[in-house]
C-alpha positions as CSV (number, residue, x, y, z in Angstrom):
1,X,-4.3,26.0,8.4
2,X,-6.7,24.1,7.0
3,X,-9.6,23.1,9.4
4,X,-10.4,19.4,8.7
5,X,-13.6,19.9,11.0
6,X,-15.5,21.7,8.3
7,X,-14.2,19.0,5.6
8,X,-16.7,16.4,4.1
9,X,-15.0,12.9,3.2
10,X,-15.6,11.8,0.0
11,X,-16.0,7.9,-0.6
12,X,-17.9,6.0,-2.8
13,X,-19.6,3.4,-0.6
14,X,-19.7,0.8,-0.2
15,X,-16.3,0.5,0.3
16,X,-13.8,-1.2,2.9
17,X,-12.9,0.7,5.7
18,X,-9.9,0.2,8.9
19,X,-10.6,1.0,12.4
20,X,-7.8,1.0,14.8
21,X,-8.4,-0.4,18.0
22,X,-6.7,-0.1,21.3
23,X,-7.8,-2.9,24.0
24,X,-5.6,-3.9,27.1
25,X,-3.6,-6.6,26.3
26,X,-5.7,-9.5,28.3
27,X,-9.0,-8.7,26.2
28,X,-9.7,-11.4,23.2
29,X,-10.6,-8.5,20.6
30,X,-12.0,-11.3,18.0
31,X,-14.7,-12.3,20.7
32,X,-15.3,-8.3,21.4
33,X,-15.5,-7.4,17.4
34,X,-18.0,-9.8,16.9
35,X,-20.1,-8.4,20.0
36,X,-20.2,-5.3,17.6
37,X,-20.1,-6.3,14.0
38,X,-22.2,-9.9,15.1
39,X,-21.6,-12.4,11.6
40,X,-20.2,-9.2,9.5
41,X,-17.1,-10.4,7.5
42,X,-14.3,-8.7,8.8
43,X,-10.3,-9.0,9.1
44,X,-8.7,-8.6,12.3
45,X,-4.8,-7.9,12.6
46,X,-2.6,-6.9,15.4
47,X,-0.6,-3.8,15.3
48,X,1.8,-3.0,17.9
49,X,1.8,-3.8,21.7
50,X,2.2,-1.0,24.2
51,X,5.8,0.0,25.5
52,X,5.0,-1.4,29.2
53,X,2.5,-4.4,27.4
54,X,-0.6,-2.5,28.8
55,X,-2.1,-2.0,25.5
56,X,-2.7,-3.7,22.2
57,X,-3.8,-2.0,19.0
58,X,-5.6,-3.7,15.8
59,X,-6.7,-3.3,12.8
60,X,-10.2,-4.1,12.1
61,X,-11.2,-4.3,8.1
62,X,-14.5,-4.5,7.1
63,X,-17.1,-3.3,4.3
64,X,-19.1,-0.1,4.9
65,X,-22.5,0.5,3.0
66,X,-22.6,4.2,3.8
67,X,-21.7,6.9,5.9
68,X,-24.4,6.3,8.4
69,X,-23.0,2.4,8.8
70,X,-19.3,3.4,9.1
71,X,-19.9,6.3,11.6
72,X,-22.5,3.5,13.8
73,X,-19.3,0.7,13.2
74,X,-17.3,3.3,14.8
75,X,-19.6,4.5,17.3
76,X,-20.4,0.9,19.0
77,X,-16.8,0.2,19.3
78,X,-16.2,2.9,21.1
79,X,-19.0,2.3,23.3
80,X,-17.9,-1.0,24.1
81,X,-15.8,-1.7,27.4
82,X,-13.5,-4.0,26.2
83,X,-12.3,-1.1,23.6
84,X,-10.1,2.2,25.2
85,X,-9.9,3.8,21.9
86,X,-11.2,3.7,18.1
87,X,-9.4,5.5,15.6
């Protein structure tokens, strides 16, 4: 089994990058992504809706410099309240 842990990704920056996001479905995420990523350009789409309409996910599409600046990206949108989950 191959421990993905110990594994180093491999990108040539900068490059564009997806996080999913899960938010409860009342939450505006635009207003929320742009708390984060502030006048970044970005893309924002919807994914699915959760079976009981709790939960909404997205994907958020933006350009990454480096490793540093994705792993922050991800970081801060975790950290935010209005965001349950970042993949």
């Amino acid at each position: 089994m191959i421990d993905l842990s110990k594994e180093k990704l491999e990108l040539d920056y900068p490059c564009t990058w997806e996080y999913k996001l899960v938010a409860l479905t009342h939450i505006d995420i635009k207003i929320t992504v742009k708390e984060v990523i502030s006048n970044r350009e970005h893309k924002v789409k919807e994914s699915k809706v959760s079976s009981k309409g709790k939960f909404k996910s997205y994907t958020l599409e933006l350009l990454v410099h480096n490793e540093d600046d994705r792993k922050e990206i991800y970081k801060m949108l975790g950290d935010h309240s209005n965001i349950k989950m970042v993949l």
